[in-house]
N, C-alpha and C positions, 0 to 999 in steps of 0.2 A: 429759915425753913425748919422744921420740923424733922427730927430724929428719924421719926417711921415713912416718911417722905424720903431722906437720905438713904434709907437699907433697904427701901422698894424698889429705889433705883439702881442700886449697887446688885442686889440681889438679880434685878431683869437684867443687868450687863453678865454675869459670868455666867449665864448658860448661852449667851450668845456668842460671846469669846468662844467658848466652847464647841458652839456649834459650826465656828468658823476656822476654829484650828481644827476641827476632826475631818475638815475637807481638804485641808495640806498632808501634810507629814505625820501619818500615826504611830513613830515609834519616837518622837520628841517629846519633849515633856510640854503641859498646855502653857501657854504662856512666851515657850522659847522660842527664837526665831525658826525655823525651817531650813535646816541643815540642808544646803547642795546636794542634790542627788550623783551617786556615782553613776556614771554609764554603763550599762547593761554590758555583757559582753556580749560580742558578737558570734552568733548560732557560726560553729564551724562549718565553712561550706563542703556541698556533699561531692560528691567525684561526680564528672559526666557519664551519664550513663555510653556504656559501649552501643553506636548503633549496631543493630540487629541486620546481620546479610541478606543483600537482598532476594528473596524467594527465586528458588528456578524457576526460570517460562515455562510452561507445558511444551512439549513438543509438538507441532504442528500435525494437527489431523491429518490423516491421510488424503491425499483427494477423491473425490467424491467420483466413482468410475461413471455416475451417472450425470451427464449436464443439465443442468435447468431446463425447464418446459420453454419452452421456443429458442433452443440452443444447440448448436453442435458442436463437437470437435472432429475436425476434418484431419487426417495426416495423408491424403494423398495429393497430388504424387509429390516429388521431394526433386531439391535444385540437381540438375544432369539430366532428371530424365527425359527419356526421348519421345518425341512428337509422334513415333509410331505406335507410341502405347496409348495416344488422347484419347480414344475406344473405351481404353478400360478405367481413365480419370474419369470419364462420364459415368460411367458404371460403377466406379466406386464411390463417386460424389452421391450416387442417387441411394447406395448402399446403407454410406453414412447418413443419410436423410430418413430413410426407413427402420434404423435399427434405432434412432433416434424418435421414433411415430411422428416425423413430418412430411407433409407432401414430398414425394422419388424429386421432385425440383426444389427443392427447401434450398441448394447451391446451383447458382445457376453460374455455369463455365463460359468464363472470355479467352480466346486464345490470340495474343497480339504475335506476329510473327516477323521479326529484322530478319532480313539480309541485306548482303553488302551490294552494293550500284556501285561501280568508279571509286571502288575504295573505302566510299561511306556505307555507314550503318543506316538503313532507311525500313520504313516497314511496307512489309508485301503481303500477297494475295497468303492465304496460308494455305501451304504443299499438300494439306492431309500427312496420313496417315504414311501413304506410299511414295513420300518424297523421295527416297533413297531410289525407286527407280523412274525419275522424273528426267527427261532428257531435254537440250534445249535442239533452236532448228538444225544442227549440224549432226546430232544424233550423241552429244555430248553430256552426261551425270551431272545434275544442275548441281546437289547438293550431298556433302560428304555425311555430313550429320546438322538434325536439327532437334540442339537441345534448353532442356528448363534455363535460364538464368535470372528467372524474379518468379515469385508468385506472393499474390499480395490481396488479402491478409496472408502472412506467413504460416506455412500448414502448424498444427497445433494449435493455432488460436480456438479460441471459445467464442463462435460469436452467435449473434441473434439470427435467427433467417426470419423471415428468406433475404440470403447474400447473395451479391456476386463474386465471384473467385477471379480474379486477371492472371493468367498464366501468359509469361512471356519467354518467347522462344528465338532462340539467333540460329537461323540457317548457315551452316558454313558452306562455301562452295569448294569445289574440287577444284584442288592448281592446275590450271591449264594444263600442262604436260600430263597429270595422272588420271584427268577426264578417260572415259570411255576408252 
């Protein structure tokens, strides 16, 4: 072979070396092997952050003194009371109806009435009003007091009407001896 054959070839090899050590290790010299790389250190890790407390709730709106359109709030009448005022739970159910703009029957009143038979708790005709002066055939005070012991939904509630209200009432009778 020929001399300028030999340094053509020589010559096309070291920009190649060259171009293939400049893809390893740029701070070796061309030729040398590729010094192990030291490992990096490691970025110091940073503190967790403190979580942030959790935000106060707002305090709860006030309630709204107005009920929703087809709702009322009823409070009348409340557990005790007496059967001789069912008059004015009508009159106030219909109150609550109208200050609410729904039909004066937007509640409609049930009144279930126990008294006692032989001991037991049974349900009866309801006394009215004027039970207190109800007498049986011997000219006897049928009943001492007859008052609230359920009503159901529980006054307060919010509800839709038109409802009906079940007021339940326990007649007591008079002990024998203090009848009439």
């Amino acid at each position: 072979m020929n001399a300028w054959v030999r340094r053509l070839r020589l010559a096309s090899l070291v920009p190649l070396t060259v171009l293939v050590l400049s893809c390893g290790q740029t701070d070796s010299p061309i030729g040398a092997p590729p010094s192990p790389s030291a490992p990096e250190p490691a970025p110091e890790p940073e503190p967790a952050p403190e979580p942030e407390p959790a935000p106060e709730p707002e305090p709860a709106p006030a309630p709204n003194p107005n009920p929703p359109p087809g709702t009322v709030v009823y409070d009348l009448p409340g557990l005790g009371g007496d059967l001789a005022d069912e008059e004015s739970w009508r009159l106030g159910f219909q109150d609550e109806c109208e200050t609410a703009r729904q039909d004066a029957n937007c509640i409609r009143l049930s009144v279930v009435v126990l008294g006692y038979a032989d001991g037991e708790l049974v349900k009866i005709p309801n006394p009215g009003p004027n039970y207190a002066e109800l007498v049986d055939d011997q000219g006897r005070l049928l009943y001492s007091a007859c008052s609230i012991t359920d009503i159901v939904p529980a006054p307060g509630t919010e509800v839709t009407v038109p409802v009906d209200v079940t007021i339940t009432v326990v007649c007591e009778p008079f002990p024998p001896e203090d009848a009439g």
